[in-house]
BABA-596734 format. One record per residue (C-alpha): x, y, z; residue in one letter; residue number from 1. Coordinates in nm, 2 decimals. Example, Ala and Ser with C-alpha at 12.3 -4.5 7.8 and 13.67 -1.06 7.14 Angstrom:
2
@xx = 1.23 yy = -0.45 zz = 0.78 residuo = A num = 1
@xx = 1.37 yy = -0.11 zz = 0.71 residuo = S num = 2
This chain:
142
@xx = 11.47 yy = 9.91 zz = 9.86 residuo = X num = 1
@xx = 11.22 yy = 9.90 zz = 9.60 residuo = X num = 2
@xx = 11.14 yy = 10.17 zz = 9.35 residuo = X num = 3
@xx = 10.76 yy = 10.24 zz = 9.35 residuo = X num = 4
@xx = 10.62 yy = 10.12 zz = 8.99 residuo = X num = 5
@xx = 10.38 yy = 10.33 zz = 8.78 residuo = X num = 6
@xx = 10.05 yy = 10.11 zz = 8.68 residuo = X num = 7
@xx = 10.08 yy = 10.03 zz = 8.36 residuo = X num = 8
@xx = 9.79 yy = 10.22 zz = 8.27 residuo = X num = 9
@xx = 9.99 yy = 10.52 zz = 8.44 residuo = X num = 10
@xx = 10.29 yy = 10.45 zz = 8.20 residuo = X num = 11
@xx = 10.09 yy = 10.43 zz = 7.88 residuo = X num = 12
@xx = 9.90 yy = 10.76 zz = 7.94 residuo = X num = 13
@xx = 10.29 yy = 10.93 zz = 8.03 residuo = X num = 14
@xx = 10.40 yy = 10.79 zz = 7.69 residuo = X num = 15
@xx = 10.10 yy = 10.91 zz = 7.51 residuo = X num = 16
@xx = 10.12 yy = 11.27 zz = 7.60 residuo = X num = 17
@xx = 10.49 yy = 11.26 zz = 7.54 residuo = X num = 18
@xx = 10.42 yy = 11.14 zz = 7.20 residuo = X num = 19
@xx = 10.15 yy = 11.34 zz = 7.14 residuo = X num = 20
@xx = 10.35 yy = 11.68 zz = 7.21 residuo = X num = 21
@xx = 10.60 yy = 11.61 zz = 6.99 residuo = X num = 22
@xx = 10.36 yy = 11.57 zz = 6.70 residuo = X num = 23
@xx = 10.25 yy = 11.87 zz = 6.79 residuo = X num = 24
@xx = 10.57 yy = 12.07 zz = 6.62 residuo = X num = 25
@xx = 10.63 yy = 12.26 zz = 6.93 residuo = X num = 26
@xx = 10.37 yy = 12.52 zz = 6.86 residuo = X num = 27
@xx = 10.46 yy = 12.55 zz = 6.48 residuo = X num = 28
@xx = 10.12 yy = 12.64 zz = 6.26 residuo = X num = 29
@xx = 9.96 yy = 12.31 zz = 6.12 residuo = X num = 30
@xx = 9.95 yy = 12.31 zz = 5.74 residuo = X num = 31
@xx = 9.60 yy = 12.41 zz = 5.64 residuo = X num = 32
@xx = 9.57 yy = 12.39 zz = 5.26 residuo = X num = 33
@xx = 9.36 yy = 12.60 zz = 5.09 residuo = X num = 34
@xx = 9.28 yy = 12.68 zz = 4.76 residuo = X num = 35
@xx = 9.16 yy = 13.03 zz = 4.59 residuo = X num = 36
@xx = 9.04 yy = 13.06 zz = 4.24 residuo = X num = 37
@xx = 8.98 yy = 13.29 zz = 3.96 residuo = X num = 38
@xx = 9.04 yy = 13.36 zz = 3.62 residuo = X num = 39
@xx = 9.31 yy = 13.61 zz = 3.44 residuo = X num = 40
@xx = 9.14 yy = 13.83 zz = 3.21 residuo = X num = 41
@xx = 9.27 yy = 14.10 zz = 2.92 residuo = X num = 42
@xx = 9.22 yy = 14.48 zz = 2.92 residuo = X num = 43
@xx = 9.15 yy = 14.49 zz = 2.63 residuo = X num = 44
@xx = 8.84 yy = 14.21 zz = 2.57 residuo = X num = 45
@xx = 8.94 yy = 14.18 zz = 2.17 residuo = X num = 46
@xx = 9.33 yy = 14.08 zz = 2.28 residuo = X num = 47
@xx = 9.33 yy = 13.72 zz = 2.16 residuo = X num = 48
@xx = 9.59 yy = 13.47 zz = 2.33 residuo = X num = 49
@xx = 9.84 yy = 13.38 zz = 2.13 residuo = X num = 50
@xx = 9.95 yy = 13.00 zz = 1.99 residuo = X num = 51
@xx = 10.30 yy = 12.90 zz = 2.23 residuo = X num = 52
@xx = 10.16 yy = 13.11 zz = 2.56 residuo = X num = 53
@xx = 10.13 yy = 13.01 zz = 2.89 residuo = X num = 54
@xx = 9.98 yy = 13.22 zz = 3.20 residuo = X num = 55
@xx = 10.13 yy = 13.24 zz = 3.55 residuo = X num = 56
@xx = 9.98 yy = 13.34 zz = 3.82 residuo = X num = 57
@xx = 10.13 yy = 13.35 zz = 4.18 residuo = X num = 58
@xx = 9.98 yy = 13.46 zz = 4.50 residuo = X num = 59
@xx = 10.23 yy = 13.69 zz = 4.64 residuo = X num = 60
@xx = 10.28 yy = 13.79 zz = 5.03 residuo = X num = 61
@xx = 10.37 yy = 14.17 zz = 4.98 residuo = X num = 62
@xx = 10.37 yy = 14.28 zz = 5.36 residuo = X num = 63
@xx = 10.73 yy = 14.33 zz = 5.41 residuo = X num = 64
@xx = 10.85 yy = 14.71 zz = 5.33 residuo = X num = 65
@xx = 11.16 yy = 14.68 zz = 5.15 residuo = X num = 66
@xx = 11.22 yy = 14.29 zz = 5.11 residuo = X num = 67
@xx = 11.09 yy = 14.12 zz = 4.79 residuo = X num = 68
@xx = 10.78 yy = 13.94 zz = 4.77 residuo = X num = 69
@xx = 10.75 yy = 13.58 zz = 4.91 residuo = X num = 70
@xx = 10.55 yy = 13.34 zz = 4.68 residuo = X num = 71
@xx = 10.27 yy = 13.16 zz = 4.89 residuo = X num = 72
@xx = 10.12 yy = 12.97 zz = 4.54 residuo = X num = 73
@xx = 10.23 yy = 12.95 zz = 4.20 residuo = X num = 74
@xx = 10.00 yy = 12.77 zz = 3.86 residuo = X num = 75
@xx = 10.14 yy = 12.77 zz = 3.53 residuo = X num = 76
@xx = 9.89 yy = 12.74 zz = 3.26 residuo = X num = 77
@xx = 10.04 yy = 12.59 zz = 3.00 residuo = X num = 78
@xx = 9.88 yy = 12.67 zz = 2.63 residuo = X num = 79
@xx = 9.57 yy = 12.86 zz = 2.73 residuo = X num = 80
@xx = 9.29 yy = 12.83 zz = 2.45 residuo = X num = 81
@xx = 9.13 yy = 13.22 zz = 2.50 residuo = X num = 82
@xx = 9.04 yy = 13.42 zz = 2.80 residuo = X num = 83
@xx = 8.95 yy = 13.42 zz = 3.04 residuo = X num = 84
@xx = 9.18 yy = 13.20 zz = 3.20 residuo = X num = 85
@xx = 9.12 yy = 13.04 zz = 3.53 residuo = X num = 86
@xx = 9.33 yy = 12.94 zz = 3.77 residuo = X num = 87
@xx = 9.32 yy = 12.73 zz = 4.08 residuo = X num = 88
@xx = 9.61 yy = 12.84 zz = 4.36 residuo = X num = 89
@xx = 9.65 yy = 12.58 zz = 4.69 residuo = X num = 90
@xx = 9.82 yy = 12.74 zz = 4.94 residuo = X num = 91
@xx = 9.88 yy = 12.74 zz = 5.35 residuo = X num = 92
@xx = 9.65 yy = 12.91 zz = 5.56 residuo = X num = 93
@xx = 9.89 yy = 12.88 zz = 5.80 residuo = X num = 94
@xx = 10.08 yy = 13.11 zz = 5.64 residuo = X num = 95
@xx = 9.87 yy = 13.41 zz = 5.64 residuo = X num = 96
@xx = 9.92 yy = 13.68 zz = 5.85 residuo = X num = 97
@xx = 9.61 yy = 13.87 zz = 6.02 residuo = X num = 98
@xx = 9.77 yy = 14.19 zz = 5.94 residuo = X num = 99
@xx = 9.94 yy = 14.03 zz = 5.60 residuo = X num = 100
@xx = 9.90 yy = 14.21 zz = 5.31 residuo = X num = 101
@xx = 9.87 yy = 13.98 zz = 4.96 residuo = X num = 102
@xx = 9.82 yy = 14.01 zz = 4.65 residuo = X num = 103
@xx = 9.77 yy = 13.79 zz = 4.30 residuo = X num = 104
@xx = 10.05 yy = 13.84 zz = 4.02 residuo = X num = 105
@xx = 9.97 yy = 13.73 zz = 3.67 residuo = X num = 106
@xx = 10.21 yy = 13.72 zz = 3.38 residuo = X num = 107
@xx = 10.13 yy = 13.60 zz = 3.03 residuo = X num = 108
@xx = 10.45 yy = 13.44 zz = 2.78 residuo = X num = 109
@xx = 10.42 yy = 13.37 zz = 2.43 residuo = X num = 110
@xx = 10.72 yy = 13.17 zz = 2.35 residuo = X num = 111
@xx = 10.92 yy = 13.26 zz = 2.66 residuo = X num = 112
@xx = 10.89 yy = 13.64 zz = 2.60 residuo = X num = 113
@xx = 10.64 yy = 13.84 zz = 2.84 residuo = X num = 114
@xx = 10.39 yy = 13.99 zz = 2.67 residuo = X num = 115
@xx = 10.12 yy = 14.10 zz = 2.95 residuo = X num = 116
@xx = 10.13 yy = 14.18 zz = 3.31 residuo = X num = 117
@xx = 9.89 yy = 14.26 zz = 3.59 residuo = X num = 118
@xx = 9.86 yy = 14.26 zz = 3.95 residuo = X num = 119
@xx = 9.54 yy = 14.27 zz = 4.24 residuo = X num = 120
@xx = 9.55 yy = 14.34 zz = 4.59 residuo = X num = 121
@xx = 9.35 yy = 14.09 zz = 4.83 residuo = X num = 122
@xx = 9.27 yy = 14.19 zz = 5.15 residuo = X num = 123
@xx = 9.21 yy = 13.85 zz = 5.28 residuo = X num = 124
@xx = 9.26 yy = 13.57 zz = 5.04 residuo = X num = 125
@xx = 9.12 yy = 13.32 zz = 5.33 residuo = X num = 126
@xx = 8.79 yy = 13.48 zz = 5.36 residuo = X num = 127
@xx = 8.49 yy = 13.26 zz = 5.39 residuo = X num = 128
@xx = 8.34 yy = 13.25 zz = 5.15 residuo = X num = 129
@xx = 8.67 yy = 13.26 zz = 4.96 residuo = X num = 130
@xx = 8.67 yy = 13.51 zz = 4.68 residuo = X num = 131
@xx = 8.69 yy = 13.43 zz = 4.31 residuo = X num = 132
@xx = 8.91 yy = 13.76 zz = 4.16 residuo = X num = 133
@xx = 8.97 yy = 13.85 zz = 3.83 residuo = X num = 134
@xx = 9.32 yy = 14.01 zz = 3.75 residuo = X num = 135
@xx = 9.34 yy = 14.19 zz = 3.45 residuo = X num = 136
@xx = 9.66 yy = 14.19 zz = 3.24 residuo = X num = 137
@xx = 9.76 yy = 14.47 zz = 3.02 residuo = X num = 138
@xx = 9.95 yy = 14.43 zz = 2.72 residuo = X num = 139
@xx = 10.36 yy = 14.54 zz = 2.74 residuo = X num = 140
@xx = 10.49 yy = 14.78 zz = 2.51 residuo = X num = 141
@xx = 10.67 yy = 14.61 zz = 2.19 residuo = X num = 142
């Protein structure tokens, strides 16, 4: 008894799709990378920025009542020459959630102590065209 044999063409296009599905990630997201930008600025316009500061900014995914944050993007600005300060965050689209809610984080250092803080909402920080926001920092009580 012979066992009937698949045409080779028949064979190639069974391996293909087997191959082919398991690149696929079994329905996991595909990394999309995407980037949003903006600049950090000061409440107060006069503040200068001080010699030994960086700026961190982080694009935060706030959604989850009562868990912390989870970080989607993080820059680190290292010795900033004045403000405005502009950042440049590349993140997954993938990760966003329709009914997510985000928002931007900015801290400002001078020689490891913080020294400003701020924080903006974004209701969709995927939006085409993406959107260019300014967070503003206020100083922290000394």
């Amino acid at each position: 008894m012979t066992r009937p044999r698949l045409p080779r063409r028949g064979a190639l296009a069974l391996l293909s799709c087997v191959v082919l599905s398991a690149c696929a990630g079994l329905g996991q997201p595909v990394y999309t990378p995407h980037t949003l930008e903006g600049r950090v600025l000061p409440a107060d316009p006069s503040a200068p920025l001080a010699a030994g500061s960086h700026v961190s900014v982080r694009l935060l995914d706030v959604g989850r009542a009562g868990a912390p944050s989870t970080v989607l993007a993080e820059q680190i600005v290292e010795s900033p020459r004045a403000f405005p300060v502009r950042f440049s965050l590349c993140y997954d689209r993938a990760a966003l959630q329709g009914d997510g809610r985000y928002a931007l984080d900015a801290r400002v250092f001078v020689d490891g102590e913080l020294r400003m803080i701020g924080e903006r909402a974004l209701a969709d920080p995927a939006a085409d065209p993406p959107p260019h926001p300014d967070v503003v920092v206020t100083a922290l009580p000394r």
